[in-house]
C-alpha positions as CSV (number, residue, x, y, z in Angstrom):
1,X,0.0,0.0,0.0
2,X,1.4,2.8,-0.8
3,X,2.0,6.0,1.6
4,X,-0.1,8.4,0.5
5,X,-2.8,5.7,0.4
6,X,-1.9,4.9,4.1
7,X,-2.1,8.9,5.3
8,X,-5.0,9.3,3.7
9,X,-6.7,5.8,5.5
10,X,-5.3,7.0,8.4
11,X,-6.6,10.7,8.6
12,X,-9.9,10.2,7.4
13,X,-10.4,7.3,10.6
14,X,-9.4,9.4,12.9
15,X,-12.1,12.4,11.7
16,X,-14.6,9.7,11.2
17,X,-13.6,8.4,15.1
18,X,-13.5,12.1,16.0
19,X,-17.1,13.3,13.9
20,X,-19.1,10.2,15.7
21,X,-17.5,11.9,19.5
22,X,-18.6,15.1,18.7
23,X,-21.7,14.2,17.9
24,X,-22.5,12.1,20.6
25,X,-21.1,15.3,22.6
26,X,-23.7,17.5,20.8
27,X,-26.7,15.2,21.8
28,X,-25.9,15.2,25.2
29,X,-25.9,18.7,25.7
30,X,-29.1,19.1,23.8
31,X,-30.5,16.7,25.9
32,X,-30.1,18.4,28.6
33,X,-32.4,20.9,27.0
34,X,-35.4,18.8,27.7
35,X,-35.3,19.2,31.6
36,X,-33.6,22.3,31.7
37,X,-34.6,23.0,35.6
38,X,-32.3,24.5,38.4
39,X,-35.2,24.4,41.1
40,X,-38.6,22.2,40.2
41,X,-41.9,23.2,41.9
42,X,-40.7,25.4,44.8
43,X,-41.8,28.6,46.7
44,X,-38.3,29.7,47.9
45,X,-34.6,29.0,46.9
46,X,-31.3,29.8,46.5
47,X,-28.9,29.3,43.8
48,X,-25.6,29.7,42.9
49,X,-24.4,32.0,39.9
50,X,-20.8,30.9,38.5
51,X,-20.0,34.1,36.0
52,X,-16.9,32.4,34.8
53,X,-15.9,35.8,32.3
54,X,-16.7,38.0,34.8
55,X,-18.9,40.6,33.2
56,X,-22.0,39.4,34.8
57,X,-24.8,36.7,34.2
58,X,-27.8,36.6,32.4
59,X,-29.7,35.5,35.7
60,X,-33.0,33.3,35.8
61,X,-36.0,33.0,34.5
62,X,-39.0,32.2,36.9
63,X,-42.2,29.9,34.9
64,X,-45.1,28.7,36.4
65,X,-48.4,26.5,35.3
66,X,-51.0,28.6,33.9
67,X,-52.6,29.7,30.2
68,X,-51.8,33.2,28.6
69,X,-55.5,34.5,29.3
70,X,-56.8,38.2,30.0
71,X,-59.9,37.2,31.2
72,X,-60.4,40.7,33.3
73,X,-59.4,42.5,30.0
74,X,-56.9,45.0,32.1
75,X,-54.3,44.5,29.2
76,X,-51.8,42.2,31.5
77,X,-52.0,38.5,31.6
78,X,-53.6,36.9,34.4
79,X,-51.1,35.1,35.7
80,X,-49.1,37.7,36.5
81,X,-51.0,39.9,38.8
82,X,-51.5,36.6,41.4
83,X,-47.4,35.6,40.9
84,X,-45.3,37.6,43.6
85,X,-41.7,36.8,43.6
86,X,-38.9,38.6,46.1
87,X,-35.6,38.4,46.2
88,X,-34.1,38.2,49.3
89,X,-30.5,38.8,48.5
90,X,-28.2,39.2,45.2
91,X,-24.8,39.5,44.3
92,X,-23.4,42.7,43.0
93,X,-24.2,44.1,39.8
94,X,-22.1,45.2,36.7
95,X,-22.9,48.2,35.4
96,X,-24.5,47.4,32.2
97,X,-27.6,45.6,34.4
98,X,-27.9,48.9,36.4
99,X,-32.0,49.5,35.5
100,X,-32.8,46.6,37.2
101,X,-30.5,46.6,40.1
102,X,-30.6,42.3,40.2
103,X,-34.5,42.3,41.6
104,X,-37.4,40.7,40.2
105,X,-39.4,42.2,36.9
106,X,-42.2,40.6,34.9
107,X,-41.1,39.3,31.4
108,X,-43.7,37.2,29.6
109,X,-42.1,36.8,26.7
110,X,-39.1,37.1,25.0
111,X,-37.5,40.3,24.4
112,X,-35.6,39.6,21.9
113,X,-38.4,38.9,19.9
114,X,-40.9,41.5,21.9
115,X,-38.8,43.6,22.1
116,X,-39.7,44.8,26.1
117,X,-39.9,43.1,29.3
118,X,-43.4,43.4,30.5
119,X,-46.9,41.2,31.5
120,X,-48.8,42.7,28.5
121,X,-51.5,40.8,26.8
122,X,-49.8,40.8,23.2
123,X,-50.0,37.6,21.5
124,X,-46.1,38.4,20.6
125,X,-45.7,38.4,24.7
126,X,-45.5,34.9,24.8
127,X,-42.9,32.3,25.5
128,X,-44.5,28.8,24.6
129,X,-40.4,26.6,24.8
130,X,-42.1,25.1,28.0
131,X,-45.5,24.9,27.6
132,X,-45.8,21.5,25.2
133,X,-43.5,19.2,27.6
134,X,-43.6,20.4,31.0
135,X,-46.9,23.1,31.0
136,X,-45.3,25.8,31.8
137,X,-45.4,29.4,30.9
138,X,-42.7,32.6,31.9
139,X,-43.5,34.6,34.5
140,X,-40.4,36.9,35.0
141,X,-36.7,37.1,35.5
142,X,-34.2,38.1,38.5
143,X,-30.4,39.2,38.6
144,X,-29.9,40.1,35.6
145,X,-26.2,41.1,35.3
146,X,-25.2,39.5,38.5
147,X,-21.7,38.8,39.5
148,X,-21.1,35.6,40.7
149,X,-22.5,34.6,44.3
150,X,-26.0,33.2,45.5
151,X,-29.5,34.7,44.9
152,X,-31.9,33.7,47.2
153,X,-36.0,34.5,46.6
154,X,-39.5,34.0,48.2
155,X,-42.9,33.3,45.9
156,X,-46.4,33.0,46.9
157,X,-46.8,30.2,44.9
158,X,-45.2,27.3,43.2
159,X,-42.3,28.3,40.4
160,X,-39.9,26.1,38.2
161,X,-36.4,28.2,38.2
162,X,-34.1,27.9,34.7
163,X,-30.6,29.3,34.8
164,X,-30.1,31.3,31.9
165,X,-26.5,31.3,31.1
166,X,-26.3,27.5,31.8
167,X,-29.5,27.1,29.5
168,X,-28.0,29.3,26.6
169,X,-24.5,27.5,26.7
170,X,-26.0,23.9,26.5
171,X,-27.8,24.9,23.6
172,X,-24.7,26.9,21.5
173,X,-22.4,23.8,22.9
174,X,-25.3,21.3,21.5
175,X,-25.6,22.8,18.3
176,X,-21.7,23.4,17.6
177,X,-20.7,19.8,18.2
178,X,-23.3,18.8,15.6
179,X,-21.9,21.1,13.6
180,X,-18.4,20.1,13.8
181,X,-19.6,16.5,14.5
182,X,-21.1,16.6,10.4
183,X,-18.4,18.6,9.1
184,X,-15.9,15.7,10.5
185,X,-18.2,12.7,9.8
186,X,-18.3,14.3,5.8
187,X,-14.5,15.2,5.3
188,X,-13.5,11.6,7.3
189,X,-15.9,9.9,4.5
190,X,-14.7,11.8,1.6
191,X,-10.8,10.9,2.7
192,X,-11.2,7.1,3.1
193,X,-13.2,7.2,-0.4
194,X,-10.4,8.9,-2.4
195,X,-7.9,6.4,0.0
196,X,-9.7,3.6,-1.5
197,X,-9.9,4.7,-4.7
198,X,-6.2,5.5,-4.8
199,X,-5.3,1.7,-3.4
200,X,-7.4,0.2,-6.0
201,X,-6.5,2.2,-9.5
202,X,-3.0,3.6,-8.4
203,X,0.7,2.4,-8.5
204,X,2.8,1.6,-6.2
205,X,4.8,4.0,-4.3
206,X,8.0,3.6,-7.3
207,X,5.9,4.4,-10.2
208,X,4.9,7.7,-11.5
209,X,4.1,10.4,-8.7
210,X,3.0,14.2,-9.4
211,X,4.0,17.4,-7.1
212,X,4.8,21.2,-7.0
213,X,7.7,22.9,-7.4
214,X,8.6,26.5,-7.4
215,X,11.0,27.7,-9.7
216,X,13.7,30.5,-8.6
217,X,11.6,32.6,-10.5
218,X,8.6,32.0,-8.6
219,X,6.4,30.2,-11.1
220,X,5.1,26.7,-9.3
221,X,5.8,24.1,-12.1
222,X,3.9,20.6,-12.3
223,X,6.9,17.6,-11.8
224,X,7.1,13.7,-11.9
225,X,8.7,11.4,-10.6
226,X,7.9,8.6,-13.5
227,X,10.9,7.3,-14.9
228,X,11.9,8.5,-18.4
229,X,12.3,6.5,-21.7
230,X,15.8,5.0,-22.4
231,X,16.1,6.3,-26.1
232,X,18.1,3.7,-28.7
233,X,21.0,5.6,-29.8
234,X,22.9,4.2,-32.7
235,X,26.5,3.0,-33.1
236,X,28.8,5.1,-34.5
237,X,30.1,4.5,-38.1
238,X,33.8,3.5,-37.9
239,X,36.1,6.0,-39.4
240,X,38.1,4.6,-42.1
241,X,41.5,6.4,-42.6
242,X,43.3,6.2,-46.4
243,X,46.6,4.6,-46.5
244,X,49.1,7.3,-48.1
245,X,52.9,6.6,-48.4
246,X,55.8,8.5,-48.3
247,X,57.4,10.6,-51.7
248,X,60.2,9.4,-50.5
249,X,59.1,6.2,-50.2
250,X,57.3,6.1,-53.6
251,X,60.5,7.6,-55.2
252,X,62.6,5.0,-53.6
253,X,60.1,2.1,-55.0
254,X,60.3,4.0,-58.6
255,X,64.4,3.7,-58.8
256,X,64.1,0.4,-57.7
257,X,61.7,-0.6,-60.8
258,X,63.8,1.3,-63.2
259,X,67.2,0.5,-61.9
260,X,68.8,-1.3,-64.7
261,X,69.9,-4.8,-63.9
């Protein structure tokens, strides 16, 4: 086999190996998506914030079982005006989460997509992620910004309690080792195809091979390593040299002839 056969074998198993990991990684972390909960049906907590860059967390959300009704028609969701939620104590808070100063506020929705953090009855005030597997519907936030440290709250009635930042980073980590898990899995497959391919249609590692070169000029010039033709050069014709004598040898021969006797 020869060994650029055998490299290419060998790299494309290891991102085949390597795409399957990452994608099992990917799963898992997606997974934990489905039960996403820091605190499950309590009335008062604490919890632990990590802020591992520093710069402040994006805090927790607060949900609770319920509909998005405005029976009463007062233009706020029902929900809200019988949930009560206090926090007790906070961390500090970095500057940029100043307006709310870590406390409680109402957020039915999503404000990314609202674009306001409120109990209004808007149809666009919703946040339905929890309300298919688990019933649930947002009530509100706390600590946004927070340094790292404990929060600790009170409610009047029962609440589920997501972490945000842990929430958001399971879902980026999830959907980045699928990512990279495909891209391996695709560029492994493609490798041991052309590996195969090579091994079954090339020579062997003697016969003709192909590369770059760069010229002193800097022109990059296609060269092989194939062996070149041994041209059939003829024999030379052999010289042939006239025979020529001496005058004085000639004269010599001439008196002899003529010499009388």
């Amino acid at each position: 086999m020869r060994t650029s056969v055998k490299v290419l074998l060998g790299i494309g198993g290891v991102l085949l190996i390597g795409g399957i990991a990452l994608l099992g990684v990917g799963r898992s972390r997606l997974g934990g998506l489905e039960d996403p909960f820091i605190l499950k049906e309590v009335t008062n907590g604490t919890i632990i914030l990590h802020d591992e860059d520093g710069e402040g967390e994006l805090g927790v959300s607060f949900w609770v079982e319920g509909e998005y009704l405005d029976e009463d028609d007062d233009g706020l969701w029902d929900y809200c005006n019988s949930t009560n939620i206090s926090i007790i104590s906070h961390p500090e808070i970095a500057d940029w989460g100043e307006g709310y100063d870590g406390e409680f506020y109402y957020e039915a929705g999503k404000y990314e997509e609202y674009g306001a953090s409120n109990c209004n009855s808007d149809k666009r005030n919703r946040n339905l992620d929890l309300k298919r597997d688990h019933g649930l519907i947002k009530v509100g936030r706390a600590c946004l910004a927070c340094y790292a440290g404990e929060i600790e709250f009170e409610s009047n009635t029962t609440v589920w309690v997501t972490y945000d930042d842990e929430v958001l980073g399971d879902l980026l980590s999830g959907i980045g080792g699928l990512g990279a898990g495909i891209c391996s899995l695709c560029c492994g497959l493609i490798m041991l195809i052309i590996g195969i391919i090579m091994q079954f249609s090339g020579t062997d590692d003697t016969g003709a091979g192909v590369g770059m070169v760069m010229t002193p000029d800097g022109q990059m010039v296609v060269t092989t390593n194939a062996p070149q033709p041994q041209m059939m050069t003829a024999a030379p014709a052999p010289t042939i040299q006239p025979m020529v004598q001496s005058e004085q040898s000639v004269e010599t021969n001439t008196e002899g002839w003529f010499e009388p006797k």
